[in-house]
C-alpha positions as CSV (number, residue, x, y, z in Angstrom):
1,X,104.6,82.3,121.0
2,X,104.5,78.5,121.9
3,X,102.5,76.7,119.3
4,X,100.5,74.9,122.3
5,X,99.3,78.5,123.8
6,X,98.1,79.5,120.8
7,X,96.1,76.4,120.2
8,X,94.7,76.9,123.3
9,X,94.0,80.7,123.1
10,X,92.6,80.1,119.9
11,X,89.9,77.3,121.7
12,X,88.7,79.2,124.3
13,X,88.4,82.3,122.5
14,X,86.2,80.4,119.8
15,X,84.6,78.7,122.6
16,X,84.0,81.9,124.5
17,X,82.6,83.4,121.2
18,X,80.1,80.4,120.8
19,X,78.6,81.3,124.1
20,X,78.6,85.0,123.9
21,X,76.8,85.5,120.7
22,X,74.9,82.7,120.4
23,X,77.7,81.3,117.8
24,X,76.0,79.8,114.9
25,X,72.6,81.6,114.4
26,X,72.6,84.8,116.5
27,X,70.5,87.8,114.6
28,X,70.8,91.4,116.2
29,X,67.5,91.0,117.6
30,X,68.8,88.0,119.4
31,X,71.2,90.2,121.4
32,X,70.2,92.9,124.8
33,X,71.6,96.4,124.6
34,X,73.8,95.5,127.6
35,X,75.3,92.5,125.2
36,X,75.6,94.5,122.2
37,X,76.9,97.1,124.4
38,X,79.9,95.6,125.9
39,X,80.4,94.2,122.6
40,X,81.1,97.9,121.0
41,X,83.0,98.7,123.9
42,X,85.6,96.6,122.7
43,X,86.7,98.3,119.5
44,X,86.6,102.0,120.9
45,X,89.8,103.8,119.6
46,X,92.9,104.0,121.6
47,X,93.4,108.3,120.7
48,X,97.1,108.2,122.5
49,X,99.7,107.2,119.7
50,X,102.5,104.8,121.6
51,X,106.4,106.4,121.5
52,X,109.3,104.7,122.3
53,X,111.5,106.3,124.9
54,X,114.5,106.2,122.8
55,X,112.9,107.8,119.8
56,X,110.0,110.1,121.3
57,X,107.7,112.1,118.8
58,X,108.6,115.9,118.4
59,X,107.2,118.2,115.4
60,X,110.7,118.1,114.0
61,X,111.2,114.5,113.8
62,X,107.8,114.2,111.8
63,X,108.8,116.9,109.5
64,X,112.0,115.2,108.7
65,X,110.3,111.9,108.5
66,X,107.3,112.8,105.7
67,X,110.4,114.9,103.8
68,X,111.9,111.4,103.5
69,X,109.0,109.4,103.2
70,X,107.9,111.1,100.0
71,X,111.3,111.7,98.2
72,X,112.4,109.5,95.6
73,X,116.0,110.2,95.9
74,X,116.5,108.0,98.6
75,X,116.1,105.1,96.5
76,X,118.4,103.6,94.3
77,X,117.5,104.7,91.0
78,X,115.7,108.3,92.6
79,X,112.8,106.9,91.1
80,X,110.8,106.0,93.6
81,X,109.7,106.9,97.6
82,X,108.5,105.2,100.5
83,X,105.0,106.3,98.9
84,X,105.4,104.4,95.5
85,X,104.2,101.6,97.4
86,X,102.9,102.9,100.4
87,X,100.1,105.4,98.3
88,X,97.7,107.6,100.9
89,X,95.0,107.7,98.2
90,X,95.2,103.6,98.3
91,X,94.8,103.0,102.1
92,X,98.9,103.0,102.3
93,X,99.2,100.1,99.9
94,X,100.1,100.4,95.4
95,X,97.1,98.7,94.8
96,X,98.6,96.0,92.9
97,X,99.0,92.2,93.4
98,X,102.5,92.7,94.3
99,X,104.9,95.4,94.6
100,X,107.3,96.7,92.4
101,X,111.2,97.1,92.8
102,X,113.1,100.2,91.5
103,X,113.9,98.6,88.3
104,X,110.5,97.5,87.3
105,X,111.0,94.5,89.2
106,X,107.9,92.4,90.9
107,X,108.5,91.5,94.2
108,X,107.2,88.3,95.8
109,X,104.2,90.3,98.0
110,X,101.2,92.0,98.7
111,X,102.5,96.0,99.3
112,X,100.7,95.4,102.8
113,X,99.4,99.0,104.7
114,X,101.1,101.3,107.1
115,X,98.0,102.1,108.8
116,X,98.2,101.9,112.6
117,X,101.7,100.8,112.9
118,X,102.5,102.7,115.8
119,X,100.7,100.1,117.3
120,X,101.9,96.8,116.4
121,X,104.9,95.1,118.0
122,X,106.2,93.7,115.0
123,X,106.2,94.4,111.1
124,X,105.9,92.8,107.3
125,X,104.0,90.4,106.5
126,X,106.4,87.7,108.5
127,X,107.0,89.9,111.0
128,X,111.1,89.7,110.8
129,X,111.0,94.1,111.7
130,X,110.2,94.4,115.7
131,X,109.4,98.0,115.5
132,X,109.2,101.0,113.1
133,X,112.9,101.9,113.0
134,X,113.9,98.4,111.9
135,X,111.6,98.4,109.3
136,X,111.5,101.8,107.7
137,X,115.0,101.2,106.8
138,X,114.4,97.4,105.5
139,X,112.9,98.5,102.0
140,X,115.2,101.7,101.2
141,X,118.1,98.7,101.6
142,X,117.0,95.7,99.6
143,X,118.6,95.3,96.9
144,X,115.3,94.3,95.1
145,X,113.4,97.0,96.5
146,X,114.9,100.4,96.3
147,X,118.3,99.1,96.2
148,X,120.3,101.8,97.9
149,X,123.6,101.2,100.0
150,X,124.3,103.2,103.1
151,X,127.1,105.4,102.3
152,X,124.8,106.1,98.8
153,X,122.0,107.3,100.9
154,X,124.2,109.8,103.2
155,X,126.0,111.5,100.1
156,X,122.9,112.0,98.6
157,X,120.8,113.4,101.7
158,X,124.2,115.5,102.5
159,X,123.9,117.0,98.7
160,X,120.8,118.4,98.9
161,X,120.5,121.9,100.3
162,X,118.2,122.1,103.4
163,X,118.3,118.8,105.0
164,X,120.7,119.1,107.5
165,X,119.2,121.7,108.9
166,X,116.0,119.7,109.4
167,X,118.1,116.9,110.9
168,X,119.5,118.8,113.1
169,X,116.5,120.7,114.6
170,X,115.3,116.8,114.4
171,X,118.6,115.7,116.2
172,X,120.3,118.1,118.0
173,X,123.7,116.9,118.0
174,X,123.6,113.2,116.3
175,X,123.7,114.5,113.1
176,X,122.7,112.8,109.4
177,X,122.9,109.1,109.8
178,X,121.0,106.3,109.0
179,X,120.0,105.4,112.4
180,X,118.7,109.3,112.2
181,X,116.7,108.5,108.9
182,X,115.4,105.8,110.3
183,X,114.3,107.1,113.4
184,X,112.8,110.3,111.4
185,X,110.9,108.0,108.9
186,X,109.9,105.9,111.8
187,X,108.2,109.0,113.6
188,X,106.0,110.4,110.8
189,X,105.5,106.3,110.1
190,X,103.6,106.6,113.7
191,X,101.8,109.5,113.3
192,X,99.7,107.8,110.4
193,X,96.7,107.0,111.9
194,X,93.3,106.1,110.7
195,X,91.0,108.8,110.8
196,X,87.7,108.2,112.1
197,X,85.1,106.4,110.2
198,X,81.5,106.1,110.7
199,X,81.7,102.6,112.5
200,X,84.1,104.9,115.2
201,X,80.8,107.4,115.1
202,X,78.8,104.4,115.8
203,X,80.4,103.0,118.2
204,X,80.3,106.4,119.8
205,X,76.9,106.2,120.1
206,X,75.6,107.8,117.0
207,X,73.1,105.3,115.8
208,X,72.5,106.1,111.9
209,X,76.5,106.5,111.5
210,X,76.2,103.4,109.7
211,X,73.1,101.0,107.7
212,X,71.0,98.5,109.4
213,X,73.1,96.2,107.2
214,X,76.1,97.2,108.1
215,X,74.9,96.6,111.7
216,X,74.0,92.9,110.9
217,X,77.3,92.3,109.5
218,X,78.8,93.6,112.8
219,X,77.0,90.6,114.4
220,X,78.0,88.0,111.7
221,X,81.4,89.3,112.1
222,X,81.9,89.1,115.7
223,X,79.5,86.1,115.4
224,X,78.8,83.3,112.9
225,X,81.9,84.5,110.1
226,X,84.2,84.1,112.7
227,X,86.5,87.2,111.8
228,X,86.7,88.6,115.2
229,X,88.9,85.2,116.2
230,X,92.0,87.1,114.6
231,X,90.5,90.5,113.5
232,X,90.4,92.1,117.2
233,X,90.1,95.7,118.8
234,X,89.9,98.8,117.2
235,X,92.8,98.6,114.9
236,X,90.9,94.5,113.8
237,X,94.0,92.4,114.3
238,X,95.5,90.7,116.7
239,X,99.0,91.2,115.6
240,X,99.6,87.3,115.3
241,X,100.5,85.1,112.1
242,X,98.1,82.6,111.1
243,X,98.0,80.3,108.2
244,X,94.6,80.7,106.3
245,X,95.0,78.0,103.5
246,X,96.3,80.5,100.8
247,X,97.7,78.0,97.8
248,X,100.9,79.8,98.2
249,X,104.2,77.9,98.7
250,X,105.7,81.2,100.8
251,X,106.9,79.8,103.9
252,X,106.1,83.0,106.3
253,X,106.6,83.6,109.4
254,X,108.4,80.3,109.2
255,X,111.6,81.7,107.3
256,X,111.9,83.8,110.7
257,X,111.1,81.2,113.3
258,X,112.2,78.0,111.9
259,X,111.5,75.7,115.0
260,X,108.1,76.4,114.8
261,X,106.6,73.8,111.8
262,X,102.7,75.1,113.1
263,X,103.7,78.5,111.1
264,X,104.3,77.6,108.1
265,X,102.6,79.8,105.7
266,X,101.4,81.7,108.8
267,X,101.2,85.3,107.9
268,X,100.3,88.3,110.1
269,X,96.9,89.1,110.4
270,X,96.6,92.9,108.8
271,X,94.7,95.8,110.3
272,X,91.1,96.0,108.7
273,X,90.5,99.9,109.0
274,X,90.3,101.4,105.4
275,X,89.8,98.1,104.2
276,X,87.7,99.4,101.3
277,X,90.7,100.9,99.8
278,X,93.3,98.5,99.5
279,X,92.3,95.5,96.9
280,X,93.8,92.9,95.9
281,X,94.2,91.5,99.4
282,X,96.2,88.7,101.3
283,X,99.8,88.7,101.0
284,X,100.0,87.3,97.6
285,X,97.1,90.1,96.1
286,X,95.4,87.0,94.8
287,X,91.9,87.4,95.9
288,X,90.1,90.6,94.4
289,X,87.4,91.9,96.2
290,X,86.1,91.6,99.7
291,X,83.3,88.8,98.2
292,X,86.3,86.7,97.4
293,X,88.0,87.5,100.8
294,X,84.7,86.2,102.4
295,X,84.2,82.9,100.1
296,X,87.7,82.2,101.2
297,X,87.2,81.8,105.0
298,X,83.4,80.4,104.6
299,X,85.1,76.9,102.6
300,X,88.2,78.2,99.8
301,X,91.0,77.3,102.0
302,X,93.3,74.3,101.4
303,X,93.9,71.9,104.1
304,X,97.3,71.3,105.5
305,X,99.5,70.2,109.3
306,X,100.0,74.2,109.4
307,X,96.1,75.7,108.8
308,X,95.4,77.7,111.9
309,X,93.1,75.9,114.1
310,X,90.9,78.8,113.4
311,X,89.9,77.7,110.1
312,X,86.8,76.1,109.7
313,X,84.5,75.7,107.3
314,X,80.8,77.4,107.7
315,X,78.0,79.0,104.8
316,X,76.8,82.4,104.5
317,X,73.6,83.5,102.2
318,X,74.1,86.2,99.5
319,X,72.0,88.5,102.0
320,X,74.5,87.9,104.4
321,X,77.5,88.2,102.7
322,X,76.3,91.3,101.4
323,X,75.1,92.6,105.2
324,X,79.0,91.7,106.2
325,X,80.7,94.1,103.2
326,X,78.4,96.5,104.2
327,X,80.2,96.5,107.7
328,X,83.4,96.4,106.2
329,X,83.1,99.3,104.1
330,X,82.5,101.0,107.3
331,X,86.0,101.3,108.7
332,X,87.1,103.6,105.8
333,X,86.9,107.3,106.6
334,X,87.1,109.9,103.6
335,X,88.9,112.2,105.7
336,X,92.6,113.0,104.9
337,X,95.3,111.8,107.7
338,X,95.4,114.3,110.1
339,X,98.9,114.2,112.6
340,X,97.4,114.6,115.7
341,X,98.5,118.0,118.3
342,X,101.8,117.4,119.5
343,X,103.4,119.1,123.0
């Protein structure tokens, strides 16, 4: 997107912001039902999980796809899967700083989620994948990842005993290839959704689904804290690449549009559902906890040409800053994944 539009989508949605929520000192008193009402409204759950038309979900397809996703032999080394780094009991991250190749190897970011992805119109952190098949096969290729080659990957998958049959009641016809294992990975990718959590229960209309707290920080969020400026909808993200003042020297979203000087450093803005789960954060892993996540936007952020004009400073009281992790913790369910009924 043109630097200029973004400027100016950024503006008037701060502006529009400021005047609906009474920007800089708005309570939850402050607000009618109608007002806090409409404001819900806007993070209900989308329950209909987007397919593309040249790779539409089918039972067999996600069978395939969580068969691959969770063997290690389709990396390099057969020591590692698609969930080494992408862990279910860690929100879909490895719950370190940053991830960790096939030989031991640290790689140079933050293991970010696969939450929600069928979703998004673009993937990684710089946003270089522009859908699900590009990207699942991305990491089971990098060399410093899980290092495998093509042809490697075939003999392998055509070695062990059972898989092409599940490829081809997957893909009648097509056969084991790695536009197939891409595709297959791709579908179960999709079908990993975020189960509901008790902000979804709230939003629903169940009132004690979630604290009083938890209820205030929905206001500072949406209000004074600013997050709701990039941390939109129901999946909290607007799917854009922003540059938040990290002191990291990784270029971003510019090594992939490199006409564009205003994303430098820009990174995409993740998803915030099961947020609880998923420390360190950022795309570096350098900031701990949510506390140091919330310091960070309120006045920790260097200043540079490429800061996102949504960056600016403002103060929070320990009350508050508590009342905003409270809300937080609130988009993590302790339900289990569940792939939702298929035709």
């Amino acid at each position: 997107m043109d630097t200029h539009i973004m400027k100016f989508i950024y503006i008037f949605f701060l502006i529009f912001t400021s005047l609906y929520l009474g920007f800089s000192g708005i309570t939850s008193n402050a607000q009618s039902p109608s007002e806090m009402e409409t404001l819900k409204e806007s993070y209900r759950r989308d329950d209909k999980i987007p397919q593309p038309a040249e790779n539409p979900l089918t039972k067999a397809k996600i069978r395939l796809g969580k068969k691959l996703f969770f063997d290690p032999r389709i990396s390099k080394n057969a020591n590692m899967s698609c969930a080494t780094c992408h862990n279910p009991s860690l929100g879909w991250e490895d719950g370190m700083s940053t991830g960790l190749g096939h030989q031991g190897n640290r790689l140079g970011r933050h293991t970010p989620t696969i939450l929600n992805l069928a979703w998004a119109p673009s993937l990684f952190w710089d946003g270089r994948a522009k859908g699900l098949e590009q990207q699942a096969s991305g990491p089971i290729m990098a060399d410093a990842e899980m290092g495998m080659s093509p042809q490697l990957l075939l003999d392998r998958l055509q070695a062990i005993s059972g898989y092409k049959a599940y490829f081809e009641s997957a893909f009648p016809g097509e056969g084991m290839t790695i536009d197939t294992v891409s595709k297959a990975i791709a579908t179960y990718e999709r079908t990993i959704v975020s189960p509901r959590a008790p902000f979804d229960k709230w939003i629903a209309g169940k009132e004690t689904a979630i604290s009083d707290e938890a209820k205030r920080g929905f206001v500072l969020f949406n209000g004074k804290a600013r997050c709701a400026i990039c941390h939109q909808g129901w999946r909290f993200t607007d799917d854009a690449f922003h540059d938040i003042g990290l002191k990291s020297s990784d270029p971003g979203r510019f090594n992939v549009v490199k006409d564009e000087p205003a994303l430098k450093h820009a990174f995409k803005t993740p998803t915030l559902r099961s947020i609880s789960q998923r420390a360190p954060y950022m795309h570096d892993g350098s900031l701990n906890t949510l506390e140091d996540v919330i310091r960070h936007y309120e006045n920790g952020f260097i200043r540079r040409p490429s800061l996102s004009p949504a960056m600016e400073p403002y103060s929070l009281t320990d009350e508050e800053r508590q009342d905003l992790v409270a809300f937080l913790s609130t988009l993590t369910s302790s339900k289990r994944i569940i792939i939702p009924s298929l035709p």
